[in-house]
C-alpha positions as CSV (number, residue, x, y, z in Angstrom):
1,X,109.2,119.2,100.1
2,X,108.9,115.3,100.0
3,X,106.0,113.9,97.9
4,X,105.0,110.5,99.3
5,X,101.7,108.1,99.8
6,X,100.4,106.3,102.5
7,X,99.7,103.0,101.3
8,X,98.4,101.3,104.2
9,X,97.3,102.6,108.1
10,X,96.5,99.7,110.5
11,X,96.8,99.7,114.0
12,X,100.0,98.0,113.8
13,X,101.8,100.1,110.9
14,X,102.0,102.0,108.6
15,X,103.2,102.5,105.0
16,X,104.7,105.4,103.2
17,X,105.9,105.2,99.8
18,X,108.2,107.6,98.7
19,X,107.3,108.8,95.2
20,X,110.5,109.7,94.1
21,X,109.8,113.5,93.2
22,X,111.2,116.3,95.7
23,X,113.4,115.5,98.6
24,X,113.9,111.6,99.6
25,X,111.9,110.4,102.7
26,X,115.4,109.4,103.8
27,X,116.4,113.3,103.9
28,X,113.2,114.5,105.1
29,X,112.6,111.8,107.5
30,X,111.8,114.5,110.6
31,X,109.2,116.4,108.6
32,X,107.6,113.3,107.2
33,X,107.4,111.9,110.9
34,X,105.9,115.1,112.4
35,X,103.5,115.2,109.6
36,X,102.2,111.6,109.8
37,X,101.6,112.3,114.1
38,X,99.9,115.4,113.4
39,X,97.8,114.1,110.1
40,X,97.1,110.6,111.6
41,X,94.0,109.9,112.4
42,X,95.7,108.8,116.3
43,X,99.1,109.8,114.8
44,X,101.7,107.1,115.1
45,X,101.1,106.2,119.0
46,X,102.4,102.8,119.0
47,X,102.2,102.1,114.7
48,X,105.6,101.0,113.4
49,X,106.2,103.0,110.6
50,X,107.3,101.5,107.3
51,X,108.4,103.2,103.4
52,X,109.1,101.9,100.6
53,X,112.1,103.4,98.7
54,X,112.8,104.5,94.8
55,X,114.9,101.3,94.3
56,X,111.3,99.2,95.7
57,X,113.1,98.2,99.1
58,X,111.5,98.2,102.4
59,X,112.9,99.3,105.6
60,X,111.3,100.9,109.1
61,X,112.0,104.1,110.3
62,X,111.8,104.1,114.1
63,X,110.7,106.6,115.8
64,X,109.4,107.4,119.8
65,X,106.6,109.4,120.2
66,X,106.9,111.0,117.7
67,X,110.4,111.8,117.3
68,X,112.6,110.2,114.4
69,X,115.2,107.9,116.1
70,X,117.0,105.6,113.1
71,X,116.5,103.6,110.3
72,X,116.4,100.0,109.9
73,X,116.4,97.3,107.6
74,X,113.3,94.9,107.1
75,X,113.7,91.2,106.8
76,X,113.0,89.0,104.0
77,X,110.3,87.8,105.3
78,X,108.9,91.6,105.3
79,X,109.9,92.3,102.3
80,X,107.5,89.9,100.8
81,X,105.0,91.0,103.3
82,X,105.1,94.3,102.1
83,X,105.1,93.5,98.3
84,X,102.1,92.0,98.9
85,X,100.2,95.3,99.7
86,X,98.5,97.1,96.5
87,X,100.0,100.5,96.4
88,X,97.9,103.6,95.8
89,X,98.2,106.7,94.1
90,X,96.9,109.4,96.0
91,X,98.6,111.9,98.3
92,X,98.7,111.3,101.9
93,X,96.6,114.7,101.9
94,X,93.8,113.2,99.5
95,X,93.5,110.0,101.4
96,X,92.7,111.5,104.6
97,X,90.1,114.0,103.1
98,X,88.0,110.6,101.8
């Protein structure tokens, strides 16, 4: 099973990091986008979803209610975005039990 944090929920996106232990979000991509709808406070609706990788690069996984679609690449400019945002520590499990 994939072990990864949500490190940020907005009503624009949201942030996964993948924690490097157990599968890669990259090869567990469906589950992890199943999950996130059904765990979600409002699942993913419209959110853009976003993870960081073991190698600390950004890039969007796209997806259409609900269903994973592709990956893509994030910009520069999102790059630095994203480095910006304090990462957490706690499971995506623990955070929405708080």
């Amino acid at each position: 099973m994939t072990n990864y944090i949500v490190n940020a929920v907005t009503d624009l996106f949201v942030l996964i990091e993948d924690t490097g232990t157990g599968k890669s979000v990259t090869n567990d991509v469906v589950r992890i986008v199943r999950d996130l709808v059904r765990t979600l406070p409002g699942g993913l609706e419209k959110r853009r979803l976003y993870y960081r990788d073991s190698m600390n690069r950004f890039d969007e996984i796209v997806h259409s209610s609900g269903e994973f679609k592709s990956f893509a690449p994030c910009t520069e400019s999102q790059q630095s975005f994203f480095n910006g945002i304090e990462f957490g520590t706690k499971s995506v499990k623990d955070q929405l039990r708080e």
